[in-house]
LUMFITI-742031 format. One line per 5 residues: their letters; for each residue x, y, z of C-alpha. Coordinates in steps of 0.2 Angstrom, whole numbers. Example, Ala and Ser with C-alpha at 12.3 -4.5 7.8 and 13.67 -1.06 7.14 Angstrom:
BEGIN
as) 62,-22,39 ~ 68,-5,36;
This chain:
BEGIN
xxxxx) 54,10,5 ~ 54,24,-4 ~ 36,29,-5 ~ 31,45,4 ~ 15,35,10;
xxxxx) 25,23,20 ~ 27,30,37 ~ 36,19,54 ~ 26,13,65 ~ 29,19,84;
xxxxx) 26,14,101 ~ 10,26,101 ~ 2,18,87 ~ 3,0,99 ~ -2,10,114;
xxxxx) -21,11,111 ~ -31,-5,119 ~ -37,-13,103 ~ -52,-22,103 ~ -48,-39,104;
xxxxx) -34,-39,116 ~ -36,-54,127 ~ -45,-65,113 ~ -33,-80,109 ~ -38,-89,91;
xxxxx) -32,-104,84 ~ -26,-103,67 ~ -28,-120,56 ~ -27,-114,39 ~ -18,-111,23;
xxxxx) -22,-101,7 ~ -31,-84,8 ~ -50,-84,17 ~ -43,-92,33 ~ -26,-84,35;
xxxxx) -31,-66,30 ~ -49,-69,41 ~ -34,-71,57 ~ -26,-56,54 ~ -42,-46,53;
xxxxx) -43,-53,68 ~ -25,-50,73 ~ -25,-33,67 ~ -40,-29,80 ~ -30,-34,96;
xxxxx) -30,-56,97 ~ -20,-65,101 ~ -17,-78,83 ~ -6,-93,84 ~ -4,-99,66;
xxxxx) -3,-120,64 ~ 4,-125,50 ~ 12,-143,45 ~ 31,-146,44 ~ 30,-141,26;
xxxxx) 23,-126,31 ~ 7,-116,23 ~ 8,-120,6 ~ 5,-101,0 ~ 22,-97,6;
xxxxx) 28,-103,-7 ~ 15,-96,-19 ~ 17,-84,-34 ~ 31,-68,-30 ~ 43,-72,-18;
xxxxx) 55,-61,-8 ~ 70,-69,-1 ~ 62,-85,-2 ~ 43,-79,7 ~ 29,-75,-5;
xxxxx) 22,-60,-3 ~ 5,-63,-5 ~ 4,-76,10 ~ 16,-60,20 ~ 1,-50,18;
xxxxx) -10,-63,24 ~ -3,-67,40 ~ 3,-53,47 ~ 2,-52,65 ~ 5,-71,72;
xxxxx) 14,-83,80 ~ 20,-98,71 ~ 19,-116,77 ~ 23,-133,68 ~ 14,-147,72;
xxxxx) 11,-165,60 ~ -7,-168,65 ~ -5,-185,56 ~ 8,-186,73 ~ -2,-193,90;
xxxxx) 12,-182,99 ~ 9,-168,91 ~ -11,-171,89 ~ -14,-169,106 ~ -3,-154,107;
xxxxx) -15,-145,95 ~ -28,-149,106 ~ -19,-142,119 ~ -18,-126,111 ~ -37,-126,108;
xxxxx) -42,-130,126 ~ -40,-108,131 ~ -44,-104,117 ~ -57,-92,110 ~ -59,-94,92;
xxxxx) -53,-108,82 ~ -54,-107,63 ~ -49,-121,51 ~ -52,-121,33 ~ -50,-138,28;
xxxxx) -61,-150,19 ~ -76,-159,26 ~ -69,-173,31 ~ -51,-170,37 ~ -60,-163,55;
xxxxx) -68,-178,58 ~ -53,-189,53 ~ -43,-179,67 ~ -54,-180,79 ~ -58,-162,78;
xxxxx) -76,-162,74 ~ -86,-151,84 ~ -94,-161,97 ~ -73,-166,100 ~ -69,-151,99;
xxxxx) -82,-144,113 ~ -77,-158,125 ~ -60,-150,126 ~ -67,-131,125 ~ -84,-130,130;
xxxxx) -82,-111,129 ~ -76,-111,111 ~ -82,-103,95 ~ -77,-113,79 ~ -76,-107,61;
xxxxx) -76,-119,50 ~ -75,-111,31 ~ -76,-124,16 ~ -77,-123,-2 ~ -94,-127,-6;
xxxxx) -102,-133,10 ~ -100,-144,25 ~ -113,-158,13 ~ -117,-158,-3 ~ -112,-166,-20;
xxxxx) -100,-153,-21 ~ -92,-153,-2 ~ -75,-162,-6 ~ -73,-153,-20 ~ -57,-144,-20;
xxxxx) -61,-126,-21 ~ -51,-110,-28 ~ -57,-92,-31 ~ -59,-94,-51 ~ -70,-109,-48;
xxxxx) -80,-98,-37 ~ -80,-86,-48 ~ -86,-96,-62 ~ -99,-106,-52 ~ -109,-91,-46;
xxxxx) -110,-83,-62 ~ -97,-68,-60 ~ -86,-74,-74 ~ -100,-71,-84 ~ -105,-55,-77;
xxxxx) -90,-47,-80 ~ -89,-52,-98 ~ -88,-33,-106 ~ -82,-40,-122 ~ -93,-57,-123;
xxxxx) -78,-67,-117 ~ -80,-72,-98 ~ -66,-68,-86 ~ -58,-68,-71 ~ -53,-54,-61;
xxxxx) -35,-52,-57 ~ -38,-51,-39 ~ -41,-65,-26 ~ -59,-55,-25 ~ -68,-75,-19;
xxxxx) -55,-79,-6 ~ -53,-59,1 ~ -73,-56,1 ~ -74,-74,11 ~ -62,-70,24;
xxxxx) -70,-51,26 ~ -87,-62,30 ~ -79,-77,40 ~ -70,-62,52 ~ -87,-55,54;
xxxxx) -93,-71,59 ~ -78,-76,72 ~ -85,-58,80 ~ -104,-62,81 ~ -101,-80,87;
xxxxx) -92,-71,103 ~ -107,-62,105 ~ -115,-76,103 ~ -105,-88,116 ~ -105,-74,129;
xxxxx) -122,-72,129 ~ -127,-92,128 ~ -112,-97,140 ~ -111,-109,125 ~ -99,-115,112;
xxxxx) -104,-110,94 ~ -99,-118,80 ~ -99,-107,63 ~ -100,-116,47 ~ -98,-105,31;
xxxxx) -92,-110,11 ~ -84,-99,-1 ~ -99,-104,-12 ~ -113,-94,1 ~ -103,-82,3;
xxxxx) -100,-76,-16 ~ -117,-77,-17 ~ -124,-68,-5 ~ -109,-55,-11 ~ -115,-54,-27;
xxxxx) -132,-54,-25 ~ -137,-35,-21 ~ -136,-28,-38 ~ -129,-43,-51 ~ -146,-51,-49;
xxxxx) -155,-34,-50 ~ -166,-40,-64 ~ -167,-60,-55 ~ -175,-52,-37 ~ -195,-53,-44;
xxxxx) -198,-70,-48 ~ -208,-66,-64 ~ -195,-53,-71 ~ -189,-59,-87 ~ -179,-43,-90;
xxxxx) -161,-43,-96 ~ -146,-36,-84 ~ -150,-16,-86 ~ -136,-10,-76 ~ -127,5,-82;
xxxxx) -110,1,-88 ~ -92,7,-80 ~ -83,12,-95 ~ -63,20,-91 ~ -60,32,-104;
xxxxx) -46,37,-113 ~ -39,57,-113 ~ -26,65,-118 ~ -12,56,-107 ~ -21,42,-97;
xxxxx) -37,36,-93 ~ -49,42,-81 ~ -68,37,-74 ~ -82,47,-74 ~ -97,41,-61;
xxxxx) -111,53,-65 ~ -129,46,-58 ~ -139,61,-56 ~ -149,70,-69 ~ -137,86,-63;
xxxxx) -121,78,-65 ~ -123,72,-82 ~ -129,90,-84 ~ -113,97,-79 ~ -102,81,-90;
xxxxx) -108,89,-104 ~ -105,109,-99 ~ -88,103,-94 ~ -84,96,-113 ~ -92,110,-120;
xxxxx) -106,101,-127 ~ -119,108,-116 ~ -134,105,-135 ~ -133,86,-131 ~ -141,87,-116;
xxxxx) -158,87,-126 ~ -155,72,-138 ~ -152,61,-123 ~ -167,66,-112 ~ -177,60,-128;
xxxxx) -167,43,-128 ~ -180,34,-116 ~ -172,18,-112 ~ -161,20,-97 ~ -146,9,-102;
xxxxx) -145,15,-120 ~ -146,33,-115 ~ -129,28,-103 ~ -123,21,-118 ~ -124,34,-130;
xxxxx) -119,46,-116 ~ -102,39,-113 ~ -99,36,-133 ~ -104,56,-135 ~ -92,61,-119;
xxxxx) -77,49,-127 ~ -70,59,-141 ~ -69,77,-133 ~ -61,69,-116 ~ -47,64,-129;
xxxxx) -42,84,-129 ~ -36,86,-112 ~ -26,78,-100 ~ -31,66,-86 ~ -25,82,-71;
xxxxx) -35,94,-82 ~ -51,86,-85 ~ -52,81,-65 ~ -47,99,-59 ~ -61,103,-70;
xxxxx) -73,90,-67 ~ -70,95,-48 ~ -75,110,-50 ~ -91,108,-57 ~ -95,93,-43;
xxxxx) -95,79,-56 ~ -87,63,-50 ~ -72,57,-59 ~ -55,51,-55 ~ -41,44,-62;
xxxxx) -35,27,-67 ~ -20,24,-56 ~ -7,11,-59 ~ -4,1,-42 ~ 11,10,-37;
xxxxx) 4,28,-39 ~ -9,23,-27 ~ 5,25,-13 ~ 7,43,-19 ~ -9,46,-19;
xxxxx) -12,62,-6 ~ -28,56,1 ~ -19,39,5 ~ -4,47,13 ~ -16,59,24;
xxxxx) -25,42,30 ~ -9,36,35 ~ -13,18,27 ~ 5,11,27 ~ 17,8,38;
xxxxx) 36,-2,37 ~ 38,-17,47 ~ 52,-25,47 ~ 58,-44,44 ~ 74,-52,42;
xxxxx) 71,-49,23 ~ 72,-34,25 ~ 57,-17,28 ~ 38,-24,23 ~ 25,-11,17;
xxxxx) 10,-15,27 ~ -9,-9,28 ~ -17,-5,44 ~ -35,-10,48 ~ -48,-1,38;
xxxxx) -55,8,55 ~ -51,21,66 ~ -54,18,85 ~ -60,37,92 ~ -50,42,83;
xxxxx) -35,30,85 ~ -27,22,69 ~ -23,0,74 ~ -7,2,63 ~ 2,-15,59;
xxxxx) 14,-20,73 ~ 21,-37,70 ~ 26,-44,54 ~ 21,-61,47 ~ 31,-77,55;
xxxxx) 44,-86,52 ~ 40,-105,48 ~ 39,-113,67 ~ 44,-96,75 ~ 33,-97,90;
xxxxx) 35,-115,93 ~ 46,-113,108 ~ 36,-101,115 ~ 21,-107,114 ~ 23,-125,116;
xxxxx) 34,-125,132 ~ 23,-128,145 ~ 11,-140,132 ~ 15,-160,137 ~ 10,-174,127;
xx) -8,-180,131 ~ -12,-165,143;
């Protein structure tokens, strides 16, 4: 590692009780929403044994590898055990259901009907944990004409009308990010933690059915159906655009929202006698509009660390257009102590910490993701057959 935001992690950043220590959850899942919901989870203190088939979780295999593991499923399943186990195997079936019978939370993100054809529908699922909190995430629904479906984030996307959305140029698009799968898992780990409350306070097992469909919805319904909230409002999407603009060597972003940062935009680029032609401009959107085109030129003149000193200086909100890799360098991110190196038998991994300080403790990463079936010794030695 050679990015100055990449620090080791140390025997003090384990010491602080995190929350969820003595949680055990039952991982059955592949792809993104499941896996990265578990390490959420993980990350806070439980316990998270991950169950994958002999084949392993699909996604290790998925998109950029390193030495043979893809680093998109390494920074999904950080923090976990590994067990293999064929459910399609009576054997190891009821293994499976050993491991569910202490446990907490159990999350599985299959289809439908692939519970119930295991045996592992709710109701079975409660005779062997009455205790348990289940959270079952689905594509589009647990019913529906859509429910065995397969589901991915672009046909998310699409189907709640983000695609759309972002179509700047007219052309729908996809973002380049997993934003579907990443949003459902931030949601189902919020879940998993109300349906302890929940349990505890019912002495009751809970069972949590969510779809990446409800979720992206509800996601995206605060301000990209701004103009759909009155049912009579026929109006047309008036929110402002998020233009990046182009200076001298880079890009930057200005946020301006109030009347007196706007004000100060145009003091900043010297053109201070626009100020009143836009306040005549009525219309809200087009005003935006013909702001940004006016600032765009002079922003041209000066470099992306010039402007922002500037900008700074006059309290207007602007920053810069960072490739992925300077964002490790960036000083705010190294003082946050984000990163950290763990390292695996392909060598040191870069890996985030949760999002949260604990009174003012940082829950650094402290276990790397699995090798395929690494816990299976472990945790299966004292699991019998039909116990």
């Amino acid at each position: 590692m050679t990015s100055t935001s990449t620090s080791s992690t140390t025997g003090a950043a384990r010491d602080f009780p995190r929350p969820l220590e003595g949680i055990k959850v039952v991982e059955a899942c592949s792809y993104i929403s499941g896996p990265f919901c578990a390490q959420m989870l993980s990350d806070l203190g439980a316990d998270v044994i991950k169950v994958e088939p002999p084949s392993g979780d699909p996604y290790r295999n998925f998109g950029h590898s390193w030495e043979g593991v893809g680093t998109v499923w390494t920074n999904s399943n950080r923090g976990k055990d590994s067990v293999v186990l064929d459910l399609k195997s009576p054997d190891d079936l009821a293994k499976f259901k050993t491991l569910l019978r202490d446990a907490d939370i159990y999350i599985e993100n299959w289809r439908p009907h692939v519970s119930a054809s295991l045996g592992l529908g709710f109701e079975q699922v409660c005779e062997l944990n009455p205790h348990i909190v289940q959270l079952s995430i689905t594509g589009y629904g647990p019913d529906g004409v859509l429910a065995k479906e397969p589901a991915f984030d672009a046909l998310i996307q699409g189907r709640t009308g983000l695609l759309s959305y972002e179509a700047g140029d007219g052309v729908p698009r996809a973002t380049n990010t997993f934003i579907a799968d990443k949003v459902a898992a931030v949601f189902a780990a919020q879940m998993a933690l109300s349906g302890l409350i929940s349990r505890d306070r019912s002495q009751q097992a809970v069972h949590l059915e969510t779809s990446m469909l409800d979720i992206m919805a509800y996601y995206n319904f605060p301000d990209m159906f701004h103009n759909q909230t009155f049912i009579d409002d026929k109006a047309t999407a008036t929110l402002a655009p998020q233009p990046v603009l182009a200076t001298r060597d880079g890009y930057l972003v200005l946020s301006p929202v109030s009347g007196k940062q706007l004000s100060r935009t145009l003091d900043a680029i010297g053109h201070p006698e626009w100020k009143g032609e836009l306040k005549q401009i009525k219309d809200r959107k087009e005003m935006t509009h013909t702001f940004f085109e006016r600032v765009a030129g002079p922003l041209k003149l000066k470099t992306t660390a010039e402007w922002l000193e500037l900008f700074r200086e006059l309290d207007v909100p602007a920053g810069p257009v960072n490739e992925p890799r300077a964002h490790f360098d960036d000083p705010q991110v190294i003082h946050n102590e984000l990163y950290s190196e763990l390292q695996t038998p392909g060598g040191p991994v870069r890996a985030i910490r949760y999002p949260a300080r604990f009174n003012g403790h940082l829950l650094k990463p402290h276990k790397p993701a699995p090798r395929l079936g690494e816990g299976n010794g472990e945790r299966l030695a004292s699991v019998r057959s039909g116990e």
